[in-house]
C-alpha positions in Angstrom: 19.9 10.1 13.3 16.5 12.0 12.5 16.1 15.0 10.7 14.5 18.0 13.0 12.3 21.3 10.8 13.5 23.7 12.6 11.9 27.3 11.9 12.7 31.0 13.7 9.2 32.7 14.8 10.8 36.4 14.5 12.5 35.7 10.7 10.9 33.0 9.4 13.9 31.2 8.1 13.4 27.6 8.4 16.5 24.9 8.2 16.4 20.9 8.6 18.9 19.8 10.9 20.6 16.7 11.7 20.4 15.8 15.2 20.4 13.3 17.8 17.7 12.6 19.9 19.2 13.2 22.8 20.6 16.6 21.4 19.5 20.1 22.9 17.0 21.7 20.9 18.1 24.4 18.9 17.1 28.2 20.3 18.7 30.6 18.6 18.3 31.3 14.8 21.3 31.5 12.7 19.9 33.9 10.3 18.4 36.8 12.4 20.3 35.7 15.9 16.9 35.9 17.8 16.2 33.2 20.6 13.1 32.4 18.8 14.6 29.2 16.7 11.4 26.7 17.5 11.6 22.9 16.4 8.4 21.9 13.9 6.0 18.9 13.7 6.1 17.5 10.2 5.1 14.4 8.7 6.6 11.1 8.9 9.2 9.8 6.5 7.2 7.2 5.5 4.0 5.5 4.6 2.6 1.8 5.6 0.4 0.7 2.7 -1.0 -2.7 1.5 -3.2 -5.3 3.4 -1.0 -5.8 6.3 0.9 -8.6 7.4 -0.8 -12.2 7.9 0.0 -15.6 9.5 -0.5 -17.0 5.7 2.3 -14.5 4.5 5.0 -16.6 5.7 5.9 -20.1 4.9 7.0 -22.7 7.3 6.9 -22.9 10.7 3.6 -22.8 12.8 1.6 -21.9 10.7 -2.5 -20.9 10.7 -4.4 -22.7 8.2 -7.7 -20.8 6.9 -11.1 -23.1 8.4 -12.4 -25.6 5.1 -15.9 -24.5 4.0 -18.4 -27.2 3.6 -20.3 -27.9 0.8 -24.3 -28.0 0.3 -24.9 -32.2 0.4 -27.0 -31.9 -2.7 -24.1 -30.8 -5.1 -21.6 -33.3 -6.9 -18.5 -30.5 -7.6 -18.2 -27.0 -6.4 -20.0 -24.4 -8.7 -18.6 -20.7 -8.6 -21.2 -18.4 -7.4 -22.3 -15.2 -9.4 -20.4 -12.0 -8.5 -22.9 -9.6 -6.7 -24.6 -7.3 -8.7 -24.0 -9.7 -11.6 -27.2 -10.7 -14.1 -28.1 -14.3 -14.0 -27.1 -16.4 -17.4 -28.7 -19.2 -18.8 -27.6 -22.6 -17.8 -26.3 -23.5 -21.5 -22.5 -24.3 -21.6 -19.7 -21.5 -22.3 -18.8 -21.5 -25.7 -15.6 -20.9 -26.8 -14.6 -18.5 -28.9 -11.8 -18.0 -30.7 -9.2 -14.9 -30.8 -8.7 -13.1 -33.9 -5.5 -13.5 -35.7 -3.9 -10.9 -37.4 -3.3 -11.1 -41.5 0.8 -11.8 -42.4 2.1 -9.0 -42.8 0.6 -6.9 -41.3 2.6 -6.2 -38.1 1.0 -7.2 -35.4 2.2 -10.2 -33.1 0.7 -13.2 -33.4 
C-alpha cells in the first residue's frame, strides 16, 4: 500500500497516511477539523541509477553478441590506440620498473 502527504490548506498540519489506492481521499483535517485536508505530490520512493539493463547483462539463453571489428590488413597483432587527448610516446619498449619495498621493520606491508 502507498504512502499519501497529506497537508490541511487552513492549518497547515501535514500527516503521511497509509492508504489504498482505491481509498477515498482524505477531506477533513484532523488537527483544525476544516474540510480543507488536500493530498500532496511528492517525490518517488525511489531512484533508477546505473547504465541500464543490456542483452549482454544476462547469460544464457538468446543471446545478442556485440559485431567483431576488423582489423587494418597491414598490422600482424592488435595495437591499443592512444587515449584522446593523450601525448604521443616514443616507440621504444616499456620498461619495467620495479616497486619499492619497505625496510624490515619498519611497518609497512610488504
Amino acid at each position: 500500500m502507498p504512502i499519501y502527504a497529506y497537508k490541511c490548506e487552513s492549518c497547515g498540519f501535514a500527516k503521511d497516511v497509509l492508504q489504498k489506492m482505491s481509498d477515498a481521499l482524505l477531506t477533513d483535517c484532523p488537527s483544525c477539523g476544516a474540510s480543507t485536508f488536500k493530498k500532496q505530490l511528492t517525490a518517488a520512493g525511489f531512484q533508477l541509477k546505473g547504465s541500464g539493463w543490456y542483452a549482454t547483462d544476462f547469460k544464457g539463453g538468446a543471446s545478442v553478441t556485440a559485431p567483431e571489428t576488423a582489423t587494418p590488413p597491414d598490422s600482424a597483432s592488435p595495437v591499443a590506440s592512444p587515449a584522446v587527448g593523450a601525448k604521443p610516446s616514443d616507440s621504444s619498449p616499456a620498461k619495467s620498473v620495479a616497486a619499492p619495498t619497505a625496510a624490515p621493520g619498519s611497518g609497512a606491508c610488504p
